[in-house]
N, C-alpha and C positions, 0 to 999 in steps of 0.2 A: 529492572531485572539484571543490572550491571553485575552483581552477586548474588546467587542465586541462594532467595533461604529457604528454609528448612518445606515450609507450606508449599512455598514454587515446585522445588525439587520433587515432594511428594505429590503433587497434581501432574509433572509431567510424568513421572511414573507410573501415574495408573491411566494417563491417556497411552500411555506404548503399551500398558498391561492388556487395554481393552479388544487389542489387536493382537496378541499371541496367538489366535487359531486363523489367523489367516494368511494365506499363502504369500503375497507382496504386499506391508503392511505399511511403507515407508510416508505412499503420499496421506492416506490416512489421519496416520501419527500426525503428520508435520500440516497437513490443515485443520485439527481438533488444537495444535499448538498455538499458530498460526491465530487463529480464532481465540483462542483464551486470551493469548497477550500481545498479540499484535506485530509480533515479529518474532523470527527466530536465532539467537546470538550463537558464535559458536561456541557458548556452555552448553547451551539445551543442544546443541547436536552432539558435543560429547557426553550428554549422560543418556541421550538416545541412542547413540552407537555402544557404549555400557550396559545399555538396556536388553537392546535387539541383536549386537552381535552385526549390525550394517555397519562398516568402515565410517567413520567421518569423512573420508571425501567425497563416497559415493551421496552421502547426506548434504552435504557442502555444493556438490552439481546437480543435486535434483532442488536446492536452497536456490539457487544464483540462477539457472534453469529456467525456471518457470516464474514470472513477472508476477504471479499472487504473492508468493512466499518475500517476506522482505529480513534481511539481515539488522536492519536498524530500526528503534521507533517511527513510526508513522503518525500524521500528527490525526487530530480529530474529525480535522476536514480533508478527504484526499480529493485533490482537483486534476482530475487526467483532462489534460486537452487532446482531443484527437488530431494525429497529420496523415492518416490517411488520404489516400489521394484525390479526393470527392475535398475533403476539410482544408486539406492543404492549399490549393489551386484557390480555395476562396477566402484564404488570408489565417490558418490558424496558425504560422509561426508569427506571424505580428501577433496574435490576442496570446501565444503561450507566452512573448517575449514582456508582453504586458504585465500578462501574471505572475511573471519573474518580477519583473519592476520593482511592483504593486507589492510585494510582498517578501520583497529581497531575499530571495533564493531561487536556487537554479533548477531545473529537471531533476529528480532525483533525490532532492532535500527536504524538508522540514522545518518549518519556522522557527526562530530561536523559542517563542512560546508555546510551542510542541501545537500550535491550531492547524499550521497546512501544511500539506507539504505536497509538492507538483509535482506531477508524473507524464509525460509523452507517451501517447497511446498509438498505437498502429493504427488500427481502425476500431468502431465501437460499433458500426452496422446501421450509422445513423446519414449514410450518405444524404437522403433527400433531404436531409434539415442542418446539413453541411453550412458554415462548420459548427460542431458540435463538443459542449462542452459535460461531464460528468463530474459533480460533485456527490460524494457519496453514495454513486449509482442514480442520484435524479441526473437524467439529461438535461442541459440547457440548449435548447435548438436555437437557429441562426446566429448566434456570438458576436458581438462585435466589440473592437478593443474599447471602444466610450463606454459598454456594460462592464467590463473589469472592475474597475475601481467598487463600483457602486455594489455588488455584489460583494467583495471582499468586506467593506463597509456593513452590509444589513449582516454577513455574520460576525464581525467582530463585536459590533453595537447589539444583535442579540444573545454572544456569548457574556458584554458586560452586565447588562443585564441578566444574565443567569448566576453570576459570579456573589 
């Protein structure tokens, strides 16, 4: 969506249209966005703020704000490891530093092959199965860094496979 064309443009327009009668339409707008393409660039917040009449910064801070909303592609598999304090104490910055390794990218990134990309989670409310890993919303309860690998492996070998 680096250039936003003509079909883009007119799909984010009629997700701001769908919200004209209502009174705060912003977060709305930008998770039907959100949800269609997987991130929000700062074009679609300038033609959201063209649209709506919300400044682009106030779009920009409620963008950077809130940890759903992301500025950049996201890859297909998102792996939040939790360090909440239950996950933490039981080793989830060794299994995150792993999954960094394992997949050469850091918190915050996306694999060069757009498949993952790591995220650092506060907490995910999975204390008792601490620590606890979330790849696309399935939890993986008690983590440990020797299952890294092996798990990055069954999705790559069943993404080759679907290829």
């Amino acid at each position: 969506m680096a250039k936003l064309s003509a079909s883009a443009t007119a799909k984010i327009l009629e997700i701001c249209d769908r919200y004209t009668d209502e009174k705060t339409p912003l977060m709305m707008i930008l998770s039907d966005i959100q949800n269609e393409y997987g991130y929000i660039p700062l074009e679609v917040q300038e033609l959201v703020s063209a649209r709506t009449g919300i400044s682009v910064a106030e779009i920009y801070g409620v963008v950077t704000f809130y940890s759903f909303f992301s500025l950049t592609p996201k890859g297909k598999y998102i792996v939040g490891c939790c360090l909440g304090t239950a996950c933490y104490v039981k080793g989830a910055q060794q299994i995150i530093d792993k999954f960094s390794d394992v997949l050469g990218i850091k918190p915050g990134e996306t694999s060069a092959d757009g498949l993952f990309t790591l995220d650092a989670l506060r907490c995910i409310g999975a204390c008792g199965i601490a620590p606890a890993v979330s790849i696309n919303g399935q939890v993986h309860p008690k983590m440990t860094v020797d299952k890294v690998k092996n798990i990055v492996d069954e999705i790559r070998a069943k993404e080759g496979a679907a290829a």
